[in-house]
N, C-alpha and C positions, 0 to 999 in steps of 0.2 A: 341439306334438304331431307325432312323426314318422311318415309316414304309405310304404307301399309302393304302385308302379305297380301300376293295374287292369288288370288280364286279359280280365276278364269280355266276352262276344260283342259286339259292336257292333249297336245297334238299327237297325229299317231307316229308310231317308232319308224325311221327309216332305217331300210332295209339294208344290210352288209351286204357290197358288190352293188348295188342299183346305182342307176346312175342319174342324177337329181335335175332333172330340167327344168324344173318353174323355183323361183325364190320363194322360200318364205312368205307367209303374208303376217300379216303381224296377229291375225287372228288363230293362225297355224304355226306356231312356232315350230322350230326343234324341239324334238323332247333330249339334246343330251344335259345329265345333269348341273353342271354348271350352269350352262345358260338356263335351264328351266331357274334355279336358283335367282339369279343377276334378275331374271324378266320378275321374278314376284317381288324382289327388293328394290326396286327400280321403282316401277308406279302402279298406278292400278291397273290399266293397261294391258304389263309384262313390255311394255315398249318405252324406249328410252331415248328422245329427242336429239340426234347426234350428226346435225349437218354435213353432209360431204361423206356419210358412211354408207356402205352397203354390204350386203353379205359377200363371198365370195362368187366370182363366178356366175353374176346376173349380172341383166343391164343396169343401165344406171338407174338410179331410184325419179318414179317421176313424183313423186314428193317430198314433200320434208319429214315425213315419219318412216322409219324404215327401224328393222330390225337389227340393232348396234351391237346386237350380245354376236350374230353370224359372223362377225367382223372380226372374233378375236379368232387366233392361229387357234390350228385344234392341238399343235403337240407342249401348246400354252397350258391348256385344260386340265391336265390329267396336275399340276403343281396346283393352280388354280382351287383345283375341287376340293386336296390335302387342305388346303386353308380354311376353309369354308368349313369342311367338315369339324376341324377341329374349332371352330366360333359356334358352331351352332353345339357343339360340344359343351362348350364353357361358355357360352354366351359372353364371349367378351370381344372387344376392340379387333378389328385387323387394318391389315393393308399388304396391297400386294401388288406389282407389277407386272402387265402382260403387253403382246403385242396383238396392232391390229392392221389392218391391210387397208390402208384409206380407197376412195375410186382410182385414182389413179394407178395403184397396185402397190402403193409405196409403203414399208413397215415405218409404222410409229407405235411408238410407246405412249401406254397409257398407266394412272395408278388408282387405284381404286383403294377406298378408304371405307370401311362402315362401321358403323358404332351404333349397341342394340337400344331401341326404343322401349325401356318399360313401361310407355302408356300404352303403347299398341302390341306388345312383343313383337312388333317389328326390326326393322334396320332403317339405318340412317346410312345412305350410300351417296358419298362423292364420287366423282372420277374429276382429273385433272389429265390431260397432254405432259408426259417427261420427255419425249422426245428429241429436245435438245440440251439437256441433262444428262440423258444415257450416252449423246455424242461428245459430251467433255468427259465423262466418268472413262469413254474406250479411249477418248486423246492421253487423258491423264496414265491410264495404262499402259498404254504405248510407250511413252514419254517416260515413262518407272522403268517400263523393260529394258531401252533403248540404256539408260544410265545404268541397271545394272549391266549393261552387255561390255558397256565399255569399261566400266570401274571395273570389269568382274577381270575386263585382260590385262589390267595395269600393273605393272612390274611394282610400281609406289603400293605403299599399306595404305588401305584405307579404311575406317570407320567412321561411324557415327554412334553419339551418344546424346540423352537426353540431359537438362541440366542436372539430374542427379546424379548424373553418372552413369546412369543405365544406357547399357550397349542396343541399339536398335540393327545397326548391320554391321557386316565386316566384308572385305571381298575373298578371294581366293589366295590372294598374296598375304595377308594379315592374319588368315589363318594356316597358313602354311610357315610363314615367317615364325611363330610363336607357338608350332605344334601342338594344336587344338583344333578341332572341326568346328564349323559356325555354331551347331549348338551347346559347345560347351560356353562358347563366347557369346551371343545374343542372351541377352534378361543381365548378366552378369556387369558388378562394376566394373568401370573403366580403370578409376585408380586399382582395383586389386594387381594388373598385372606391371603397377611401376614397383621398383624396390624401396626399400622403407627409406632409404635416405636421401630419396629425388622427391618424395611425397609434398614435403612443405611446396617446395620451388615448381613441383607442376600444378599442385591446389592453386598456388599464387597469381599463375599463367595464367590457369585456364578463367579465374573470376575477372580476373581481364577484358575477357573475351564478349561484348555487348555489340550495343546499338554505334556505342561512339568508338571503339576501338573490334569493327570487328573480324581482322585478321591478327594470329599472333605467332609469331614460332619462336620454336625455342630447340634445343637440344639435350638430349638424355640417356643414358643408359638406361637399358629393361634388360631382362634376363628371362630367355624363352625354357619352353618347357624342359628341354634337354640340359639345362642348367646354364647354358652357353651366355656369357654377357656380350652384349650389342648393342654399338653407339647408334643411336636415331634421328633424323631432324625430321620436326612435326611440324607442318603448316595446320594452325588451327581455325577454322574458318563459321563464325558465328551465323547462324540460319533463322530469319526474323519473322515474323508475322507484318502484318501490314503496319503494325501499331509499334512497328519497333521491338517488340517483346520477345525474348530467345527463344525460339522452338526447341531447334536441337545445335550441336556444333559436331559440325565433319573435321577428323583430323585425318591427315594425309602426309607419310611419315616417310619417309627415305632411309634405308640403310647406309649409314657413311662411316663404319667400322674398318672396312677396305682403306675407303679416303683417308680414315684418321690413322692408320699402318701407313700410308706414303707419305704422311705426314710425317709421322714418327719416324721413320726412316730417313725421310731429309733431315729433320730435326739432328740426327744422329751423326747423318753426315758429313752436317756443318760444325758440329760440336767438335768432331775428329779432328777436321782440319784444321777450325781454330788451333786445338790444341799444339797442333804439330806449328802451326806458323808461329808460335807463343814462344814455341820451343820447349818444349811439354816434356817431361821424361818420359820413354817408351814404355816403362810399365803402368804408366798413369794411362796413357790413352788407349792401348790395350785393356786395361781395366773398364775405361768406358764403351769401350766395343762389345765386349763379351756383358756386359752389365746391361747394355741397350736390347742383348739378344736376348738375355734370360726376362727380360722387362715385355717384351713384346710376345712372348710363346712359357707354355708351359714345361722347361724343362731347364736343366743344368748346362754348363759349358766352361774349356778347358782353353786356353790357348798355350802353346808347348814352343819354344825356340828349342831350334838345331844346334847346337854348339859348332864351334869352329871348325873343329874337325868334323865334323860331322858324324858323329859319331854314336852322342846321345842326345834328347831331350828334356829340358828345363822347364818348368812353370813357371808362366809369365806373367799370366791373369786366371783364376779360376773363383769369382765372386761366391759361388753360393754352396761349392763342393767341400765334406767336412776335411779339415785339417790331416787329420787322419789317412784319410786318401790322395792327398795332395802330395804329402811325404811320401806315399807309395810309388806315385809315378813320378816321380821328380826325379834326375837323373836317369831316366828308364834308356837303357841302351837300346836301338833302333835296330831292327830285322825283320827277316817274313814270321818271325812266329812269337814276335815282341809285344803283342797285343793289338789294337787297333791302329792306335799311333803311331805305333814301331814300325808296324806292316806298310801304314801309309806314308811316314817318314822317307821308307827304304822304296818301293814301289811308282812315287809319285801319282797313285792314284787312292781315289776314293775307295774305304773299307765299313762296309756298313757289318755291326754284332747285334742281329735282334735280338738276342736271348744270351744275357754272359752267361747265366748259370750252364749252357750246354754248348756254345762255342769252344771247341780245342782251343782258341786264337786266346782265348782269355784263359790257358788254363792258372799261368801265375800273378794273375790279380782277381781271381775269381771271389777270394776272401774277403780283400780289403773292399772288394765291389760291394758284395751280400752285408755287409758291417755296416757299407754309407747308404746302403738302400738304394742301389743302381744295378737295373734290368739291362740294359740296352745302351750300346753306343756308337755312335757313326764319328769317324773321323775324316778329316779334310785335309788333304796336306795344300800347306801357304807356299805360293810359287812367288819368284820372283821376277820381275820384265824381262828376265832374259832365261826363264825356264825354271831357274837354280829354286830346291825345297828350301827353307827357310824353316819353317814348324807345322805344324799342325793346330787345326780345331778340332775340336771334339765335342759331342753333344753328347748327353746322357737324362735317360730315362728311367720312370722310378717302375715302369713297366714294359715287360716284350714289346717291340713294336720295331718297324721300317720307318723311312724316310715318306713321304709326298713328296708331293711336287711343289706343294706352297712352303716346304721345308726346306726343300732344295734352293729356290728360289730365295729364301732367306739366308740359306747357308751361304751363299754366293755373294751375296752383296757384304756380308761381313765379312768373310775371305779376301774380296777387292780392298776393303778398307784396313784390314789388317795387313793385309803386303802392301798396303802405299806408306803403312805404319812403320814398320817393322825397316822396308827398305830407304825411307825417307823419313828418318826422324826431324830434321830438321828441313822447313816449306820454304820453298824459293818461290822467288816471282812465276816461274811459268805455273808451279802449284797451283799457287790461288789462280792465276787467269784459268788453268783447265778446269779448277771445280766448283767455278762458280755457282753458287746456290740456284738449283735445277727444281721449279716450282711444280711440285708432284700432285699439287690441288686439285681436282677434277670439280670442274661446276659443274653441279647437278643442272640438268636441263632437263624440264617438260616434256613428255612427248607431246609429237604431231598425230593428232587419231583423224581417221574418217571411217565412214561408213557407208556399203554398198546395198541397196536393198536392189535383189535380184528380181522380183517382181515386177517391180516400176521403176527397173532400170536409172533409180535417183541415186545423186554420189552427196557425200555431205565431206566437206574436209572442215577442220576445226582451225581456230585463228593460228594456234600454235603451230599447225600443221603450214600453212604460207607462210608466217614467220619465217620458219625455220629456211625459207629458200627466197629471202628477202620480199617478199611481195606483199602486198594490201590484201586483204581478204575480198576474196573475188576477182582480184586483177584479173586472171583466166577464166576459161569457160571451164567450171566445177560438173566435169561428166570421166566416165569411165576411161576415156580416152585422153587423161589429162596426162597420168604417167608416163603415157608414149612418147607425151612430146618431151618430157622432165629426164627421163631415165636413159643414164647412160649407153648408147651401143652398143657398147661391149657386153655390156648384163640384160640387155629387152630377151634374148634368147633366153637364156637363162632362168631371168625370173617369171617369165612366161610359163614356161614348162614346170615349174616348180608350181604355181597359181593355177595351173590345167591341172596335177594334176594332185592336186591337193580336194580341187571341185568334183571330178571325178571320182574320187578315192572314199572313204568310208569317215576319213581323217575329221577330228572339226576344228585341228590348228596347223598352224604352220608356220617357219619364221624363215628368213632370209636376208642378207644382205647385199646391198647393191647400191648405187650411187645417184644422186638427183642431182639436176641441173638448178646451180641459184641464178640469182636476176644476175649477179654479177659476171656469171659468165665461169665460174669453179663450179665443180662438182661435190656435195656433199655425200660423204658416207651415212648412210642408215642402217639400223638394223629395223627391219619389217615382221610385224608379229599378226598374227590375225588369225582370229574366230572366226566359225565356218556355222551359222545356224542353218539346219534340215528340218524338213517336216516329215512324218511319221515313217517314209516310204524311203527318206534318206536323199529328197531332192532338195538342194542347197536354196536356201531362200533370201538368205543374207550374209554381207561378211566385211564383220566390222575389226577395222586394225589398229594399230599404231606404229608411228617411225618413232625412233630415237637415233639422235645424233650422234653420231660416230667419231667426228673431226677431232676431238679432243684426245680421246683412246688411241687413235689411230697414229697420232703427233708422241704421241708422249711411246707406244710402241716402237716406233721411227728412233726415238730419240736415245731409248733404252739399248737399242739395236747398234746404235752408233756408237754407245758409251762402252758395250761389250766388246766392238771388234776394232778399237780405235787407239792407237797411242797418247797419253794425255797431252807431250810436249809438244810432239809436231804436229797431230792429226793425222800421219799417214796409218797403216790398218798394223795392227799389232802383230806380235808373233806366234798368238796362236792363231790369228782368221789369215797370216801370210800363208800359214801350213797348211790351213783349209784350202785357200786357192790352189795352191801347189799340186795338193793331192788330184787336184778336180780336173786340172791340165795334166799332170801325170797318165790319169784315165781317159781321158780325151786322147791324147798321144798311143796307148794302146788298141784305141776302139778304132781311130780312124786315120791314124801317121800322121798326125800335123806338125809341123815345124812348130815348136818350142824353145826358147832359149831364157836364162836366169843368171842374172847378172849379181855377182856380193861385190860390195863397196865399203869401205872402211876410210874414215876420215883420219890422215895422215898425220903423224903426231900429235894427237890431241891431246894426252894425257899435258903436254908443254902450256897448250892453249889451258886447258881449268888452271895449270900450276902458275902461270903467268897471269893471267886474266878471274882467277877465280869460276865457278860452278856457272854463277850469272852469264860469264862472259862462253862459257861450255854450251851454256842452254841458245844466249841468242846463234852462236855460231849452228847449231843443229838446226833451230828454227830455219833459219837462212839459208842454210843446205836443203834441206825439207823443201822448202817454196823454190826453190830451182829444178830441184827433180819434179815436183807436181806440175810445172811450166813445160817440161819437156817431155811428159807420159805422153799417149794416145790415152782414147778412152776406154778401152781394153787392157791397157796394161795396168798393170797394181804393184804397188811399192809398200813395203812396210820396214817399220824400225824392229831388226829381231835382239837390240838390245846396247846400251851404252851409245857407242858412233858407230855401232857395223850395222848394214842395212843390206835390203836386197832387192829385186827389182825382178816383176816376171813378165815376158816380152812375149806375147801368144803370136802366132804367125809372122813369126823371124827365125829365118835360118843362125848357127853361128855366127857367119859372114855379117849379115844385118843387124844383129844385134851388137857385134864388134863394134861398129861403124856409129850406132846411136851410142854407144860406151864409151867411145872417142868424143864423140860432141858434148856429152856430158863432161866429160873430163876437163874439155877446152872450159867449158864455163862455169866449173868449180873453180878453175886455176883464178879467172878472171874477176872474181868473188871479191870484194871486199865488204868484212861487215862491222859498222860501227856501233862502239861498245863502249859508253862511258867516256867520251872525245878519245879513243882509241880506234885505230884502223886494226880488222885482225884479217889476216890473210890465211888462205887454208887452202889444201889441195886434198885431193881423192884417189885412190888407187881401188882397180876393179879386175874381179874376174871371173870370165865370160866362159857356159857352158850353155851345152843342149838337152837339151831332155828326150832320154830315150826310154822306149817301148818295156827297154830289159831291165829298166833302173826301179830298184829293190821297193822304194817308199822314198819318201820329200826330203827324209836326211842324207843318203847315199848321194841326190844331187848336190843338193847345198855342199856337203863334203867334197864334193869335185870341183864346184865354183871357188871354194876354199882353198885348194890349193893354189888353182889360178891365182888366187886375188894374192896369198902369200908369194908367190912367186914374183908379182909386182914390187910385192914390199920387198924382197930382196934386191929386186932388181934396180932400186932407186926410187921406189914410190913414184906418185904422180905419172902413174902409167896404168895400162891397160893387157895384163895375157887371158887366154885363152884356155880350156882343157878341153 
């Protein structure tokens, strides 16, 4: 509508502090500028037709013409006039957005539009109501903030990128995972940060990725700033317009480099074993042990046998260490001051050399060290189930450096595999049944997020989130008080106070573990992470989290646990976690006098039973023995095999007397024992002998050496009997 400049007098100025009792009339306007402006572009007038308007702060209008410039907010005006000014400037086009107070007091949005009239050098002024415009533009807001609040906590990588590749977001994890801040990664291509030789295979992926296929993953190495290579799986998830057309694609990316080491680890595992049950020569699968170690970490490795005498060490496997040096330690005689290996040879313990060049311990291989380019060496000495050294590992570095803990942790699992190696060349049947292939896979799982807005006291849990504790989404009532009913007893204290005072506290994270209750009636482990938003003054206004399931971590730590302190043949607890207990009752018996007693057993001519019956026939007889003692413990007492057929038994709150007495009934039902082997009956008996555990007794060997004699004093006495010390 094209409208001519007002004329009309100018009203007079009100006065700063006065206080305004009569409304406008439309012949008296406001003189503030804006509004004088709006009333001369408006009509001729200065008044502008706006049903349901009135100025602030007057009664309601009794007509239909009333003064609709009164009606915008005044701390609108002051943006308002910058616009104006710069139109009347340049006489060109505007528009602009303000608010106005309808009767009822209500803010609505209005937009004003003008565009100048060169036949009249006037203005050509619209207004239009956005009103309901401005209320999807703050949802949509909202709804942005809300997803980055929760992507921003997500352990997963996430981005998004446009179809050219251009990065539009990253979260906190994607730039932290790949050491770069968002701005070096937003504008930037996506392929730059895969490596040249995954390039084809994820171009490939990602053109994939549409209206009719549009989820896709795949799996790849990248390599982050620190130069570090890391395996990923990417869920790539295509983002459409209504027309089907691709907007952008989110990829959402998992670190499974971890998963693919338990991989590789079982991998390795199984490889050993086969070997050995094939009947593998011992330097072949030794070869693949230390080959598997150098394949997985960056560094060298030695495996060394003991000789007979025990007296030096041989190379047995050293895949990657030059020749040169190999010849150097090859024979090396074993002592405290024999180098790494020699010391840990002689010592039975762990000998770590961060620095050869300045270790005394290395002063006679210091040479042949500096030659092959090795800094640094830790060795391992290889034990064998009944204590005895065997050889040594040895790692070596082309740099000063210690051990970790994620080294140690590797060191160890190839130590176990090389003393099952070394002591069992040849796999019998209990072999394979103890090492059956142990599935180290970890399924990535989803978290469960929700979110609390502290305001209006709304909880939002996400599907994943009920998933995860078998339920339909919304089975329960979705409020603040949902966890109470979900979370274990044991932990409400707990995680309470940790949630008090994380809100209280200045903090804006916090994580915790603790346990939910599923529909079935188990409890799931979580791990609980959560963002804390405050407003300016640091009062908490929302707090959005996520659970990750635990159950899988928690089984496969159980299981690890098991495999560390357990015997492979029988299951009962090995020789070193017997010693662990030992000790713990030792120290219990000094703190508080309790009755102790420890029983050693040795199976009575067994070496007849292998020679007769063969190893097989060795193994089920143990087995069979094992499940009779496990039948006649309490659930406090612990039994372990400390090697071959000698065993031991620790009896907590039994005097000698009682512990004699369960040594006797043991005894009865060894005698009574028949175990068939190959339509063979073997028959077997046990001799035992019975000690207390005193206050005064030195460490867990001086006892066992007193049950020792006991139990020999049996075997002279005729076996299949029971003394005492």
């Amino acid at each position: 509508m094209r409208r001519r400049p007002d004329h009309s007098p100018a009203a007079p100025k009100h006065q700063p502090g006065a206080e305004r009792t009569d409304a406008p009339t439309p012949t008296t306007p406001s003189r503030h500028p804006t509004r004088d402006w709006l009333r001369r572009h408006a009509n001729t007038d200065g008044q502008w037709l706006l049903r349901g308007l009135k100025p602030p702060g007057t009664a309601a209008a009794t007509t239909a013409t009333v003064d609709w410039t009164m009606a915008i907010l005044a701390e609108d005006c002051a943006t308002l006039q910058q616009c104006i000014n710069e139109a009347e400037r340049t006489h060109t086009p505007w528009q602009h957005d303000c608010r106005i107070r309808d009767q009822a007091g209500a803010l609505r949005w209005i937009r004003l539009q003008a565009h100048p009239d060169n036949s009249t050098s006037g203005w050509s002024l619209a207004l239009c109501e956005i009103t309901d415009l401005k209320a999807r533009e703050q949802r949509l807001r909202l709804s942005e903030t809300r997803y980055r609040a929760i992507v921003g906590l997500q352990s997963d990588l996430v981005c998004r990128f446009l179809p050219d590749n251009t990065i539009t977001f990253v979260n906190d994890a994607y730039s932290s995972f790949f050491g770069r801040n968002r701005g070096e990664l937003i504008g930037t291509d996506f392929m730059d940060l895969i490596p040249e030789s995954e390039l084809e295979t994820v171009d490939t992926l990602l053109s994939q990725c549409d209206a009719e296929q549009p989820m896709v993953v795949s799996e790849h190495w990248v390599v982050r700033a620190d130069g570090e290579r890391r395996w990923v799986q990417w869920v790539d998830q295509a983002i459409l317009d209504p027309e089907g057309r691709l907007l952008e694609i989110q990829s959402v990316g998992r670190d499974t480099t971890e998963q693919r080491r338990l991989e590789f680890r079982e991998r390795l595992r199984n490889q050993v074993l086969e070997r050995l049950v094939s009947g593998a020569p011992l330097a072949e699968v030794l070869e693949i042990i230390a080959t598997g170690f150098e394949q997985e970490g960056k560094a060298h490795c030695s495996i060394l046998l003991l000789d007979r005498d025990g007296e030096r060490l041989y190379t047995a496997a050293a895949p990657s260490l030059p020749e040169d040096y190999n010849q150097a330690i090859d024979g090396l005689a074993i002592g405290a001051e024999a180098g790494a290996c020699g010391r840990a040879a002689t010592t039975g313990q762990r000998v770590v050399v961060e620095d050869i060049a300045t270790h005394p311990l290395c002063r006679s291989l210091r040479e042949p060290a500096y030659q092959a380019g090795l800094a640094a060496c830790w060795s391992e000495p290889i034990r064998a189930s009944d204590g005895r050294v065997l050889g040594t590992f040895a790692i070596y570095h082309d740099q000063p450096q210690g051990p970790t803990a994620a080294d140690l942790e590797r060191i160890e699992l190839v130590i176990n595999l090389a003393s099952i190696a070394i002591e069992r060349t040849q796999a019998s049947e209990a072999l394979r049944a103890s090492e059956e292939r142990l599935s180290l896979v970890l399924r990535g799982t989803e978290d469960g997020w929700w979110d609390w807005d502290l305001t209006s006291d709304r909880v939002f849990y996400s599907l994943r989130w009920w998933e995860m504790l078998g339920y339909d989404e919304g089975a329960l009532e979705a409020d603040r008080y949902l966890w109470r009913l979900l979370i274990h007893p044991e932990d409400q204290a707990r995680v309470q106070e940790v949630f008090d005072q994380a809100l209280a506290s200045t903090s804006s994270a916090y994580s915790i573990e603790f346990r939910l209750l599923h529909r079935n009636g188990h409890y799931v482990p979580v791990l609980s992470r959560g963002f804390i938003q405050r407003d300016p003054s640091g009062r908490p206004l929302r707090v959005a989290g996520a659970n990750t399931d635990l159950t899988e971590r928690k089984r496969l730590e159980q299981r690890l646990r098991e495999l560390a302190n357990t015997d492979d043949l029988t299951g009962l607890t090995n020789r070193r976690h017997f010693f662990t207990k030992l000790q713990h009752a030792l120290d219990r018996t000094r703190r508080h006098h309790t009755a102790t007693a420890v029983l050693m057993l040795d199976l009575d001519h067994f070496k007849q039973i292998n020679d007769s019956y063969g190893h097989g026939g060795g193994d089920a007889v143990l087995r069979a023995f094992a499940a009779v003692l496990r039948a006649e413990l309490r659930s406090t007492d612990c039994a372990g095999r400390l090697g071959g057929e000698e065993f031991a038994v620790l009896v907590p709150d039994s005097d000698l007397d009682a512990a004699h007495q369960f040594a006797e009934r043991l005894r009865g039902h060894i005698a009574a024992l028949r175990v068939e082997h190959k339509e063979t009956v073997i028959e077997v008996t046990v001799s035992i002998g019975c000690t207390q555990v005193e206050a005064d007794d030195r460490d867990p060997d001086s006892i066992l050496a007193r049950a020792d004699e006991a139990l020999y004093r049996a075997k002279r006495n005729g076996r299949d009997r029971v003394e005492r010390a």
